[in-house]
DRENMILO-52780 format. One record per residue (C-alpha): x, y, z. Coordinates in pm, 1 decimal, m for minus. Example, Ala and Ser with C-alpha at 12.3 -4.5 7.8 and 13.67 -1.06 7.14 Angstrom:
DRENMILO-52780
REC         X         Y         Z
REC    1230.0    m450.0     780.0
REC    1367.0    m106.0     714.0
This chain:
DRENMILO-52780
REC         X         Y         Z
REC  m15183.6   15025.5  m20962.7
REC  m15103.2   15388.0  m20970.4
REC  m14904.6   15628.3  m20695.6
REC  m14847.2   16006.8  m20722.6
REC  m14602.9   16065.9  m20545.4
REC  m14503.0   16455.0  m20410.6
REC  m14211.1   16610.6  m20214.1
REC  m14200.4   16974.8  m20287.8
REC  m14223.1   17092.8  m20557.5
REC  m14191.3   16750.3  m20765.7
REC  m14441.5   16547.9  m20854.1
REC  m14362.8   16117.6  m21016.7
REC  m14697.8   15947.9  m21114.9
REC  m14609.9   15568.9  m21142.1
REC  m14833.3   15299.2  m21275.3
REC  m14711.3   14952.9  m21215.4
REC  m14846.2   14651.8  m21405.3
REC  m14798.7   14303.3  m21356.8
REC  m14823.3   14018.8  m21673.0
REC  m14760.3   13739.1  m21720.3
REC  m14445.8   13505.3  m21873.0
REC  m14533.5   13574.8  m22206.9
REC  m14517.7   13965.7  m22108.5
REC  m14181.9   13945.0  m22027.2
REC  m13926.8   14171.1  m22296.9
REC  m13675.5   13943.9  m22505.7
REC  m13375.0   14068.3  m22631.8
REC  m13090.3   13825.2  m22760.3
REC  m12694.9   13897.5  m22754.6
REC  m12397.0   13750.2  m22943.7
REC  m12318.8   13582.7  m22595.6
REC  m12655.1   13409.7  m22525.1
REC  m12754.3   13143.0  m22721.7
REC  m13089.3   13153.8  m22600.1
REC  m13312.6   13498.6  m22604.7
REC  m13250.0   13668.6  m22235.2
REC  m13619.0   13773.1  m22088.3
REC  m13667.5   14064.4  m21883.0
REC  m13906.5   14027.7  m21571.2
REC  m13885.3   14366.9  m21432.3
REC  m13901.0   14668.1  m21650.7
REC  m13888.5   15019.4  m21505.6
REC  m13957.0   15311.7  m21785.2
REC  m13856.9   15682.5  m21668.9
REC  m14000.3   15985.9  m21876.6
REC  m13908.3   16323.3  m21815.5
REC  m14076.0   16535.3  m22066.2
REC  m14004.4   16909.8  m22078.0
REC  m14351.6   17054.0  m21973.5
REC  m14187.7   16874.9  m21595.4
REC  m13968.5   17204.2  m21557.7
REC  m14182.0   17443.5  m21717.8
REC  m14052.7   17445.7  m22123.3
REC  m14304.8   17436.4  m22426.7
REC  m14100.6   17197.3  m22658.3
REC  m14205.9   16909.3  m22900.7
REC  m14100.2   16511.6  m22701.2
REC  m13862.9   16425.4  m22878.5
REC  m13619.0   16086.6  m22816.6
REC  m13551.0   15972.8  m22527.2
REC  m13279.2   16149.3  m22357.4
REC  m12961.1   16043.2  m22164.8
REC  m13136.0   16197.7  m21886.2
REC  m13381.3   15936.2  m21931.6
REC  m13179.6   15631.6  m21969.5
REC  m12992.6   15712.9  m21661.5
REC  m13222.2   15811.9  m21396.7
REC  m13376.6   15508.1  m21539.0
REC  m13174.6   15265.2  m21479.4
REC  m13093.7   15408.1  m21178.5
REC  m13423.6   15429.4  m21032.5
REC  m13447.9   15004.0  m21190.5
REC  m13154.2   14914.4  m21006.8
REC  m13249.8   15061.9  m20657.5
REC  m13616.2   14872.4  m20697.9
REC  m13508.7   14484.3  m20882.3
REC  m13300.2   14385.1  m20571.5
REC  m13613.0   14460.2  m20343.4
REC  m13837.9   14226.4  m20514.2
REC  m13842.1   13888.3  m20382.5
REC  m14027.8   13719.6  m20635.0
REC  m13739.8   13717.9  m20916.6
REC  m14026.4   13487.5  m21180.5
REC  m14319.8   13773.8  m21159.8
REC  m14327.2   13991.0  m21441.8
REC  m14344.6   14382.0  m21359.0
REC  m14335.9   14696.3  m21530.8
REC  m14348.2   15018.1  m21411.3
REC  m14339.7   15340.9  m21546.4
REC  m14274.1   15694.5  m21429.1
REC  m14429.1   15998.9  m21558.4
REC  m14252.7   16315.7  m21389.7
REC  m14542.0   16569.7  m21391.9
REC  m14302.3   16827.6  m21202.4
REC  m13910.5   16836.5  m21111.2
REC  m13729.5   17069.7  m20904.7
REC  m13470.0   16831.3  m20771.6
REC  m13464.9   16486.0  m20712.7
REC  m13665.9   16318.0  m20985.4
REC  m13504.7   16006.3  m20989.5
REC  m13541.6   15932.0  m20618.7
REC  m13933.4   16086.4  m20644.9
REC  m13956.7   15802.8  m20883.7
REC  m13781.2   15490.5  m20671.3
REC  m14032.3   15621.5  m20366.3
REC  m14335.6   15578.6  m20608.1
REC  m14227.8   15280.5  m20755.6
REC  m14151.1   15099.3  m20435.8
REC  m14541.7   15245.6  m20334.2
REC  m14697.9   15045.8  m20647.1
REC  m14510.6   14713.2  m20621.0
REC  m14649.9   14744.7  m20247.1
REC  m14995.8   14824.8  m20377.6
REC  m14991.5   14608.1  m20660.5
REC  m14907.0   14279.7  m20410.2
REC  m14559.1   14288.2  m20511.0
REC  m14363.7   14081.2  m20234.3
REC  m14090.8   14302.6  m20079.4
């Protein structure tokens, strides 16, 4: 499912997909034995056309990474259903304040639409 959401002059779109076990991400650390697999990812992308610049996307930006994991923290510990696999990702389409929080609203709008128990 998809959600545009808007409060003033910023703008997250937000489509959410759900998969299945085998979609979840897999990442292994000297501590685990055993690969650790993410259920819920949440992917924030603020690209520079958001606040009105003409440059080239380049990596992604600390910016990014925290209003990111921000944005995943707020929405994990509202999902019930800790075994679904979800992954959601933010587009910001326009950003004069707030971004991060434009993007937890919107997020929290597609688990609902998507059948997400919250």
């Amino acid at each position: 499912s998809s959600i545009l959401f808007t409060r003033g002059q910023t703008q997250s779109l937000v489509v959410g997909v759900l998969g299945t076990d085998n979609d979840a991400q897999t990442h292994e650390s000297l501590e685990h034995k055993t690969p650790i697999k993410e259920r819920f990812m949440f992917h924030y992308n603020f690209p520079p056309f958001c606040v009105g610049e003409a440059s080239s996307i380049g990596a992604t930006s600390r910016r990014e990474l925290g209003h990111g994991n921000l944005a995943k923290r707020a929405l994990e510990t509202s999902i019930k259903n800790k075994e679904q696999v979800i992954r959601l990702v933010s587009e910001i389409l326009e950003s004069n304040g707030s971004s991060s929080m434009a993007s937890v609203c919107a997020g929290s709008l597609a688990l609902y639409a998507s059948g997400v128990e919250i």
